[in-house]
N, C-alpha and C positions, 0 to 999 in steps of 0.2 A: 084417070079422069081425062088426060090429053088426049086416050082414044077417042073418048065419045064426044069430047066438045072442044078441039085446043081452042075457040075464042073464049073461051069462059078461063084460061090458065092463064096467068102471068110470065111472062118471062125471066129466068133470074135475073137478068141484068136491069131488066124493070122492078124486081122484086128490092134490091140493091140500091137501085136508086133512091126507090118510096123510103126506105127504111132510114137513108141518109137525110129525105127532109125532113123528115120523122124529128129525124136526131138536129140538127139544125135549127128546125123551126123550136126544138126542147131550148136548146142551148138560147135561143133572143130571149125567148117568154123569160127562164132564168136569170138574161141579165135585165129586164125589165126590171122583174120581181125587186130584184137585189140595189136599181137607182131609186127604189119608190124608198118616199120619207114618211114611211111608216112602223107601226112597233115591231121588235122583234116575233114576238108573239103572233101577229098578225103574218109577218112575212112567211114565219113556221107554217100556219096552213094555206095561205098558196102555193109555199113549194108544195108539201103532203099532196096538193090539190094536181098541181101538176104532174107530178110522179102517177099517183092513184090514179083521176081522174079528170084528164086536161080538158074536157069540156063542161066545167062545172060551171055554174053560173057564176060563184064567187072569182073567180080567178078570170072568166071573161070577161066581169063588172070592171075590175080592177086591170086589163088589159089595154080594155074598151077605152075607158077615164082617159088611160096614159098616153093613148092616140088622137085622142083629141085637145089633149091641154099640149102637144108636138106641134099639133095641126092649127091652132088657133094662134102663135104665138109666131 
């Protein structure tokens, strides 16, 4: 594919990078998750949500909330 289009390829070192804020941006959402004072139960499927599926609504609700009770106070 580099033949026909390199601007459409990534770089490794780009590819690398993406993949660490990837991992990064995993790692706050999880310590979010885990200050929030809510039930076990609950905290179980935002991680599941995280892992599975990080743009779920549930887990952005519950991201979203945590920025601004930060943000207000």
């Amino acid at each position: 594919m580099e033949q026909y289009d390199p601007d459409m390829v990534i770089s490794v070192e780009e590819r690398i990078r993406l993949k660490e804020e990837r991992y990064y941006e995993l790692l706050r959402r999880k310590s979010i998750i885990d200050t929030l004072d809510i039930s076990k139960h609950k905290k179980r499927k935002l991680l599941r949500d995280l892992y599975r599926s990080p743009f779920s609504n549930r887990l952005s609700k519950a991201i979203v909330e945590t920025n601004f009770e930060e943000d207000s106070h």
